[in-house]
N, C-alpha and C positions, 0 to 999 in steps of 0.2 A: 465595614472595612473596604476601602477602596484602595485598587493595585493597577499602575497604565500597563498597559499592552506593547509585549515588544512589537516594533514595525512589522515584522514578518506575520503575525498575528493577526496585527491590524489591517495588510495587504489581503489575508482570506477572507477578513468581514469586507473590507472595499469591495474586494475582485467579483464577492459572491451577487449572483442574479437567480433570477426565477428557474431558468433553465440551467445556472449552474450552483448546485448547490455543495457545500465547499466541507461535505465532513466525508470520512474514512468510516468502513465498520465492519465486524467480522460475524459469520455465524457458525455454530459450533453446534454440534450434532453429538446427544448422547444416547446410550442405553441405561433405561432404568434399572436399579438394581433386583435382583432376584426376588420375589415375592413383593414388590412392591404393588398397592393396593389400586383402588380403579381411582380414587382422588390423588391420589401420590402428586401429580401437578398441580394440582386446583390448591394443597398443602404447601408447595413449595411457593408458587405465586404469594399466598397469604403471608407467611414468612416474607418473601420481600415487601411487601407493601407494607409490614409494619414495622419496617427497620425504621429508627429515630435517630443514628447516630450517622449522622451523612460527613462523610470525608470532604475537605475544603472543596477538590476540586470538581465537586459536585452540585457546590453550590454556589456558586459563584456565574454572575451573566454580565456579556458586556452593555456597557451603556454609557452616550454621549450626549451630552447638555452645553449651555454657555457656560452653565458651572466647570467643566471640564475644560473648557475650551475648542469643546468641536472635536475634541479625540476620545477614540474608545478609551472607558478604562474598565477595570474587574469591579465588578459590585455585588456583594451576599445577595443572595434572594431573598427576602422580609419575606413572604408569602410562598416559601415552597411546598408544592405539592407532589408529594412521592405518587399514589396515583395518577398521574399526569406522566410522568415520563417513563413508571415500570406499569404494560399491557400483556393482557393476557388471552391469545390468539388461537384461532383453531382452523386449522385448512379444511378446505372443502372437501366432500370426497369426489373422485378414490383415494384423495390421502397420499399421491407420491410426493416424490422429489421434485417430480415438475412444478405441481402445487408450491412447494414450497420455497425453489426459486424464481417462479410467478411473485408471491408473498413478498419476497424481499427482495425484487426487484422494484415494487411499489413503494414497499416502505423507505428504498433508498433513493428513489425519485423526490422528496417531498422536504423541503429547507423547514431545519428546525428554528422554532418561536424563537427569534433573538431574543425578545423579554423574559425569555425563561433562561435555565440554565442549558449548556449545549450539549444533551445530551438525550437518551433513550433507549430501554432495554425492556427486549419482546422477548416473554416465554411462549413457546409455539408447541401446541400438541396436536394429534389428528390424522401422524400419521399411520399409515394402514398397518405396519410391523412395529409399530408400537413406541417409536424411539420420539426421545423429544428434540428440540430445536430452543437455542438461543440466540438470536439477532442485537446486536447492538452495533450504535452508530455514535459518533465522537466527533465534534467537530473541530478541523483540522486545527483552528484559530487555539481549542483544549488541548487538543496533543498531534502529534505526528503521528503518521502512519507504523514509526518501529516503536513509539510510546505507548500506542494503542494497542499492538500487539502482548508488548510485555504486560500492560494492564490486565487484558484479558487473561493470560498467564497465570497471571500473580491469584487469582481464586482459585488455582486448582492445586490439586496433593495426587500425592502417590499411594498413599494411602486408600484404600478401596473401602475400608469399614469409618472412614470420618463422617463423620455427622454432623449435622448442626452446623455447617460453616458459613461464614458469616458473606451477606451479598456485595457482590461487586462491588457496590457505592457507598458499604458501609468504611468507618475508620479501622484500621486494622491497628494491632495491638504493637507498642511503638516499640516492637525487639529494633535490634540496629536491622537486620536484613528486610522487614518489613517496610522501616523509614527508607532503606536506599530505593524500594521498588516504589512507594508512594513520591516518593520525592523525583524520583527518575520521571514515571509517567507523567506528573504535574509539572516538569521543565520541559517544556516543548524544544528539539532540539533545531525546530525549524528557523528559532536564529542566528544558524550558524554562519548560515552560507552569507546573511548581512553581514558581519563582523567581517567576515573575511573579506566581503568586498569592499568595505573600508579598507580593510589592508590593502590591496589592489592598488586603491585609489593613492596610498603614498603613507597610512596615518601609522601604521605597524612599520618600523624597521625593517621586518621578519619577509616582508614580503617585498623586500628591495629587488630582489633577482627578478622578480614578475617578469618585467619588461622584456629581460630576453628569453623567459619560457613561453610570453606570450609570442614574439615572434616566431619564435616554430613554432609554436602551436597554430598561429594563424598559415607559415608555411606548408604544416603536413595539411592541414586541411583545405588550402589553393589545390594541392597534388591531390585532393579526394581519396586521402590517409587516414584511419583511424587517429581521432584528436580529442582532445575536452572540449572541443567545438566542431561545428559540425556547418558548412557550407552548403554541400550536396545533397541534403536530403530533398526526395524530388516530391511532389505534391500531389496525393493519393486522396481517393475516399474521406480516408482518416482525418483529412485535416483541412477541414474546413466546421462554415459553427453547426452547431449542435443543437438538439431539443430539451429539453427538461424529462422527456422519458425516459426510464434507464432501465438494459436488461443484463441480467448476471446470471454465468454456466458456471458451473462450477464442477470439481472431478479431481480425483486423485490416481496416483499409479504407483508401483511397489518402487520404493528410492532402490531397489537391487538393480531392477531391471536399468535405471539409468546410468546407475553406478556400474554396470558391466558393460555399458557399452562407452564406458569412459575409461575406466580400465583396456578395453579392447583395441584404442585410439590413443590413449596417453593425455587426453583431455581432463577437463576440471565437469565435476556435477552441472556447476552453473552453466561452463558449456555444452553440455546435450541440452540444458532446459532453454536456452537460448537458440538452437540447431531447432528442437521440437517445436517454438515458436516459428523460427524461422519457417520450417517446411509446411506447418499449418496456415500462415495466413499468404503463403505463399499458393499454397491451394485454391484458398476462401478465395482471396483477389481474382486467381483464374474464372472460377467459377461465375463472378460476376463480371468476367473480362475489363477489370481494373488492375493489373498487374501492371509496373511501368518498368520500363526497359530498364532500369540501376536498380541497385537493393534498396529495402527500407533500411532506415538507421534508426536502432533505438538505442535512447537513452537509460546506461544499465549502473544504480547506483553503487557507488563501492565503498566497503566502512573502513574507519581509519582509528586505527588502535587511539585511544584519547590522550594515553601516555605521551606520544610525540609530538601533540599540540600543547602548548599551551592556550589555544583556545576553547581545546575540546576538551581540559582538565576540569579548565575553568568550571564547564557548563554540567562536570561530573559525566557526560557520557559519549558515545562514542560519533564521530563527525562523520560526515558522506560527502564524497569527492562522486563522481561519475567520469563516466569514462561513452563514449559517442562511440556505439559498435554497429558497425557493418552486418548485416544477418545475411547475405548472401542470397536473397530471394532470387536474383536473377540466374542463379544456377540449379540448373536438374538434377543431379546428384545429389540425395541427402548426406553421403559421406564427403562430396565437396564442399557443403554447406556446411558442414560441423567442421569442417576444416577451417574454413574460413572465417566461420565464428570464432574458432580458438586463437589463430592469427591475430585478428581483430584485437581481441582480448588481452593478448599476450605485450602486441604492441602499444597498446592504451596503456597498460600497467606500469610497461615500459616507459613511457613519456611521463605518468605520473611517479614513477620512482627518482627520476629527475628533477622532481618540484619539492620543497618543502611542505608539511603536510596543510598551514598555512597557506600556501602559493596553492594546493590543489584545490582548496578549498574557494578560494576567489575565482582561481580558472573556472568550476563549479558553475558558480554564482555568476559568472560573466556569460557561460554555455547555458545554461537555463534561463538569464534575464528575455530574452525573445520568447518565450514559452510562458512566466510570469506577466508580464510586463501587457502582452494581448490582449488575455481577458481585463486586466484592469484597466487598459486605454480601449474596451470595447473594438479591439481591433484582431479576433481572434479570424484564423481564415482569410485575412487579407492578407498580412506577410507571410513571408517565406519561413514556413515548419522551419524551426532550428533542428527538429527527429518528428521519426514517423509516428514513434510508441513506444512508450514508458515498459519495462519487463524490470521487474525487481522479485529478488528472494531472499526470504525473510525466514531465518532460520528456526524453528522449535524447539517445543521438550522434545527429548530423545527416546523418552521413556512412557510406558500409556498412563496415563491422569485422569483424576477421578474429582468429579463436584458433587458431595451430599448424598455420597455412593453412588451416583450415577459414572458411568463409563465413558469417558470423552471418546469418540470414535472418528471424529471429523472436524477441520475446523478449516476454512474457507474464508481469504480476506476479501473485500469489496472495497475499490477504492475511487478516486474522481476523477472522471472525465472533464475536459474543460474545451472552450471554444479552440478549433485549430488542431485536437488532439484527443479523439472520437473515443481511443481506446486504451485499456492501463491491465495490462495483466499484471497479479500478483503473485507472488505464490510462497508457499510457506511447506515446511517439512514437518512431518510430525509422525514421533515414532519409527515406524517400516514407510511411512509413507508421504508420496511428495505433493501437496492438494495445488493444483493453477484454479485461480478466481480470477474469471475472467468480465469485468467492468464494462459497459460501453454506451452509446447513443442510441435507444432503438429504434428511431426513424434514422441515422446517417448509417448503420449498418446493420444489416437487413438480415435472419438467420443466425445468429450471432452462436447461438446454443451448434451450429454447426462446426464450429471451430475446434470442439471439444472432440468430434468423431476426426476432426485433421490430426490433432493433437497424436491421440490414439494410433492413427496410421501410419505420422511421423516415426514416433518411437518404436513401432515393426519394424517399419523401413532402414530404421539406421540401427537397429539389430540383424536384419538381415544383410547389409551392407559391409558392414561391422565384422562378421563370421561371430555374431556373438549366439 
């Protein structure tokens, strides 16, 4: 069965090289259940290696012929081999954490076999307290970064005593809630932001008004305003090209503690987690005396209920506008800096509550094309950052989750760096708690696992600020 590729799809096979390699992937951290025995992993691996029933989008790799005419399309694998992309891994001792985001700093360094299908899933065991690890990686062209997460998702229960549940890549049983998650993750939503820039361009009615949200939008951003574009971002470390090495920190902190110092302030969760970025690489940068006299801006994306598009009906799930925020690096005060975060935030939202959801989606697409557009004209690091760094949060279960009785205890995104824009924090909530995965170059930024003790002293600091 052969399916073409939407453009945007076909943009992450282009855009991708040696040194950038173009997938998303998460790893998730469990405890084995109660008495479970000294093979209890060596059993679960086996179990996945003999799954037979492989869900489409797992099997399926791109490939381009005359026959095709020189464009990707979807093609079955005739030759899938389940051992080939599910490995069964063991860290070195002593068996920490380090070890293991060592491991999958490696494993996210290395571009998956285009001839295969695009994907990969590590069971990891070895560490010293006994918990296991699961790494997977999805490449972007397969799903987006909030498709993958829900993927990941979708194998776990609440249930603590289920057993036998059936692996990742297998077909799941076609109740309708099962089809909406299968079908969610297999629609990449990454081509939304094209469609709406068709609209931009004139071809939708809907996005008739453009014209005059792009001139203020082009206006706030002359005045170096919070915009869906972004003029000022000044040219840091971060943004220039990059290596093919990649290191990832990873860390969680109690969602109270950020949640009381938002409460404290009158601010939103996302903004402390955007303040605690802020005042972290606000650090880092001192440290290697690269801080530049303006703020960084990063680009923070934001979801759009699907109901109010009818382009994001269409696609069944929910669309992403972003918004170009200010992080306030150039101020000492960590409660100035969440201040101004919130600002930031407030006024972006603001300008997009003025667009149709349409119109934010093109603006979107018009503020990211210099960030796209780089890597694939090979021209990552020569123009001018449109933002400094990618900060996105990606919401979780609420509730603790459990795979084949094991205990989820952690899960931690890893996402892509690309030429121009060294670094991608993600972060994700789960439970009581809020994990930042933090992604990056390991030759353009040097230390990187120090960010994580920034991170930590931010959120003191703007508790203690705070009077929280």
């Amino acid at each position: 069965m052969v399916q073409p590729l939407d453009p945007t799809a076909a943009a992450f096979l282009l855009a991708e090289n040696r040194r950038m390699p173009m997938h998303v992937g998460g790893l998730q951290l469990f405890e084995k259940p109660e008495g479970a025995g000294r093979n209890f992993v060596h059993d679960l691996y086996t179990q996945f290696r003999e799954s037979d029933d492989i869900a489409p989008l797992f099997l399926k790799h791109p490939v381009r012929s005359v026959r095709t005419g020189g464009q990707y399309v979807w093609r079955e694998d005739d030759e899938f081999d389940i051992e080939y992309h599910v490995r069964h891994s063991a860290l070195p001792k002593p068996g920490r954490v380090r070890e293991l985001l060592e491991l999958c700093s490696r494993l996210h360094s290395t571009r998956l076999a285009i001839e295969r299908p695009l994907w990969e899933w590590h069971l990891i065991e070895g560490l010293r307290d006994g918990r296991v690890a699961m790494y997977a990686k999805l490449h972007h062209a397969l799903v987006d970064g909030v498709s993958a997460m829900r993927l990941l998702q979708s194998i776990l229960t609440s249930d603590p005593d289920r057993a036998g549940m059936p692996a990742p890549w297998e077909s799941k049983p076609t109740t309708a809630k099962a089809r909406e998650v299968r079908e969610e993750a297999e629609r990449s939503l990454s081509d939304v932001p094209l469609q709406a820039m068709r609209a931009a361009l004139g071809i939708s009615a809907e996005a008739a008004g453009l014209p005059g949200a792009l001139i203020k939008t082009l206006s706030k951003s002359l005045r170096n305003e919070t915009s869906a574009l972004a003029l000022y971002a000044p040219r840091t470390i971060l943004n220039q090209p990059i290596t093919a090495a990649r290191r990832f920190a990873a860390q969680d902190w109690p969602l109270e503690r950020l949640r009381a110092v938002g409460r404290a302030t009158g601010t939103t969760l996302n903004d402390v987690v955007l303040a605690m970025c802020s005042g972290a690489m606000r650090t880092y940068l001192l440290e290697l005396d690269a801080l530049p006299d303006t703020t960084l801006v990063s680009m923070v994306p934001i979801g759009l209920r699907a109901k109010e598009s009818h382009i994001a009906s269409a696609h069944g799930g929910n669309a992403l506008g972003s918004v170009m925020v200010k992080l306030g690096t150039d101020l000492v005060d960590p409660a100035e800096r969440l201040r101004a975060v919130h600002e930031s935030m407030v006024d972006g939202k603001r300008a997009l509550a003025e667009m149709t959801p349409v119109q934010i989606l093109a603006m979107s697409a018009l503020g990211q094309a210099p960030a796209i557009l780089g890597p694939m004209l090979r021209m990552g690091g020569v123009v001018r950052p449109p933002y400094n760094l990618i900060i996105s949060n990606v919401p979780g279960p609420r509730t603790t989750q459990y795979f084949n009785g094991m205990r989820l205890l952690g899960t931690y995104p890893l996402s892509i760096p690309i030429d121009g824009m060294a670094l991608n924090i993600t972060c994700n909530s789960y439970a009581d708690q809020m994990a930042f995965g933090l992604t990056g170059c390991r030759r353009t930024l040097p230390h990187l696992q120090r960010l994580l003790t920034h991170l930590d002293t931010e959120l003191t600091a703007l508790e203690h600020a705070t009077g929280v």
